[in-house]
C-alpha positions as CSV (number, residue, x, y, z in Angstrom):
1,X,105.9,114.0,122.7
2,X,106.2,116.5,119.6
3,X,109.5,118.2,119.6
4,X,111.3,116.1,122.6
5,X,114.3,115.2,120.2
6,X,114.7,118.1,118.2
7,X,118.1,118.8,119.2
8,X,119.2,115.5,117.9
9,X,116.8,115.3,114.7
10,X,118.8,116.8,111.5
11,X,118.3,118.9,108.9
12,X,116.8,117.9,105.8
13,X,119.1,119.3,104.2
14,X,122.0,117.3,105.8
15,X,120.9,114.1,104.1
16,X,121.0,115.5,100.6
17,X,124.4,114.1,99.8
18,X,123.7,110.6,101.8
19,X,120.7,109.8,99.8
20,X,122.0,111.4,96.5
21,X,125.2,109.0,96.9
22,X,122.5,105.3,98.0
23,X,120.6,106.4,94.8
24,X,123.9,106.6,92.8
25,X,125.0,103.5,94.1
26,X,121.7,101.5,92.6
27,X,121.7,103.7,89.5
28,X,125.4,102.5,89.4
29,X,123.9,98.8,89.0
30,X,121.1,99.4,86.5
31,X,122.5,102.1,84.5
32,X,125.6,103.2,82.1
33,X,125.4,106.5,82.2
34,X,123.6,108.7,84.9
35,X,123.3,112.0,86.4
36,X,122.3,113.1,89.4
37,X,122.8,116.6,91.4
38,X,121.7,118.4,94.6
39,X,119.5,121.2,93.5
40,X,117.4,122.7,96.3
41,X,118.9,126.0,95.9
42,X,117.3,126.0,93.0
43,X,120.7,125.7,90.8
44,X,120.9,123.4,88.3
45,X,124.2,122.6,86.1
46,X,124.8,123.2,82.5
47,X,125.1,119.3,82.1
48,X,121.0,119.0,83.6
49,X,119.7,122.0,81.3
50,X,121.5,120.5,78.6
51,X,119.4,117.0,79.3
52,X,116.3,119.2,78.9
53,X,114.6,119.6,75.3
54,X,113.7,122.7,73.9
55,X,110.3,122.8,74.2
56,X,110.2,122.1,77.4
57,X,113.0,125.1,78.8
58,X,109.9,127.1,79.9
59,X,109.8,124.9,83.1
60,X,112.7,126.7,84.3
61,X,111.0,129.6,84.9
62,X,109.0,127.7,87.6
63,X,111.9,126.4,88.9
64,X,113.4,129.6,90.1
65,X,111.3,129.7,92.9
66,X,110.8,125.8,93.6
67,X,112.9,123.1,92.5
68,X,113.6,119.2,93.7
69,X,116.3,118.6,96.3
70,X,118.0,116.0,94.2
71,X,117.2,116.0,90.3
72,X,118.5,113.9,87.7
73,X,118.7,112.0,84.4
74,X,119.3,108.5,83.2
75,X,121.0,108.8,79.7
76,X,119.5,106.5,77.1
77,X,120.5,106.0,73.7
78,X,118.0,108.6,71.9
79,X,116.7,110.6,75.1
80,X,117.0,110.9,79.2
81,X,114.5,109.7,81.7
82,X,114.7,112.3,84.4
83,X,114.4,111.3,88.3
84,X,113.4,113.9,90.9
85,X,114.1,113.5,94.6
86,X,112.7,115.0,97.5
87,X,113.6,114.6,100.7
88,X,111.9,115.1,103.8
89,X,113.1,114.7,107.8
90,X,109.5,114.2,109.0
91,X,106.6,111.6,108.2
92,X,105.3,112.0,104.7
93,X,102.7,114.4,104.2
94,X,99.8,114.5,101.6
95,X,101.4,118.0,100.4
96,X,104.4,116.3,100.5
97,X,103.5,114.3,97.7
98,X,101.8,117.1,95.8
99,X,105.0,118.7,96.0
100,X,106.8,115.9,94.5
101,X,104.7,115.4,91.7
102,X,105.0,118.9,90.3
103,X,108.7,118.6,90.2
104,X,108.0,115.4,88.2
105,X,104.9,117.1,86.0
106,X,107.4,119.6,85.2
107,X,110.6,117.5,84.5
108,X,108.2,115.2,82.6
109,X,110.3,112.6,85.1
110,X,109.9,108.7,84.8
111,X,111.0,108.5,88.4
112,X,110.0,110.8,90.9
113,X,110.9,109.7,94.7
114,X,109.4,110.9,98.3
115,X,112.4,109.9,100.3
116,X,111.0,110.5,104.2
117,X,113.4,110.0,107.4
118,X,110.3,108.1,108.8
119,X,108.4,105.2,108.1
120,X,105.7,105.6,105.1
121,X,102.3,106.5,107.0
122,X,99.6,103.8,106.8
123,X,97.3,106.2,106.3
124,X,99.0,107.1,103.0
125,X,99.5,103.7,101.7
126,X,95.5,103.0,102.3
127,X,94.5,106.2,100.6
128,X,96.5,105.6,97.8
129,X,95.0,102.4,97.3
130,X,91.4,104.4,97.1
131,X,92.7,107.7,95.3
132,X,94.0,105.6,92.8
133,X,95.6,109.3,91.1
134,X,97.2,110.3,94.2
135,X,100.8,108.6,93.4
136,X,99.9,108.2,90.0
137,X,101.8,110.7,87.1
138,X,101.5,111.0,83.2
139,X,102.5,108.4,81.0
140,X,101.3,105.3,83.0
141,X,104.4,106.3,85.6
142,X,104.0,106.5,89.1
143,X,105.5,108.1,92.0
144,X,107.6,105.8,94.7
145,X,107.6,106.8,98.3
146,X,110.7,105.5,100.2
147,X,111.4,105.1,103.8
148,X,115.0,105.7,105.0
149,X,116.1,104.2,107.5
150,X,118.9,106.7,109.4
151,X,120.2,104.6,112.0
152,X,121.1,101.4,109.2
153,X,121.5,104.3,106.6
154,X,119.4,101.9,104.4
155,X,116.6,102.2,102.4
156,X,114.2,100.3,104.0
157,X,110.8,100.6,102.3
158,X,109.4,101.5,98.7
159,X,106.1,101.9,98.4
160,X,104.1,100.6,95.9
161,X,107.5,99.5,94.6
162,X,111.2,99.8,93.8
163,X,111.4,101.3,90.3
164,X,114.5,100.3,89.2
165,X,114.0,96.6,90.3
166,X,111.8,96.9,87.3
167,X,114.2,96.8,84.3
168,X,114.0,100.9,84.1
């Protein structure tokens, strides 16, 4: 029944720093030189806005009342591929994901994750597969929906895909 294990269900919010530190642990395999920070209070550090080009500053006018839980960047030789995580402590929602890709529209993000607590609805998985748009972003990107797991504190799923098993 809905709500019977509400008392033991957490927060969101407490499995920011968790999931911030798995990423950072495959980051820390792929990647020289990373960044990532908890920003759901809609704070981001002076080493993110720096990551940001110029042309692009006006997003963080939108960001003051929205932003990502956990944004990021991946420092490259010439430029930054941002990542934008969201979390969520329930089953993944279709506004879930239309959440997630605005933060990644306006990060211009090559990685955008929809990290749920549950496992990845079927009913997700089949309608992406005939709303070929819904997890797709600009730039031939796409968004990754992850499952994980709380009680092996694992990731467990990524749907379509793993993005950094790709060669970022």
């Amino acid at each position: 029944m809905k709500g019977e294990n509400k008392e033991e269900s957490k927060s969101e919010r407490e499995y920011y720093e968790f999931i911030k530190a798995k990423i950072e642990e495959i980051l820390n395999t792929k990647f020289d030189n990373f960044h990532l920070e908890i920003t759901a209070d809609k704070k981001f550090s002076n080493k993110l806005k720096a990551e940001i080009p110029d042309y692009r500053h006006i997003i963080f006018h939108f960001l003051k009342e929205v932003a990502p839980d956990i944004t990021g960047f991946i420092k490259k030789e010439y430029s930054s591929d941002f990542i934008v995580i969201e979390v969520k402590a329930e089953a993944v929602k279709l506004d879930h994901i239309y959440q997630t890709r605005k933060y990644a529209e306006l990060f211009d993000a090559k990685y955008a994750l929809l990290v749920s607590t549950e496992e990845i609805p079927e009913e997700i998985k089949r309608l992406s597969k005939i709303v070929y748009s819904l997890l797709s972003l600009p730039g031939y990107r796409h968004m990754t929906l992850v499952h994980f797991d709380d009680d092996s504190k694992e990731f467990v799923e990524w749907f379509p895909e793993n993005p950094f098993e790709k060669g970022g």
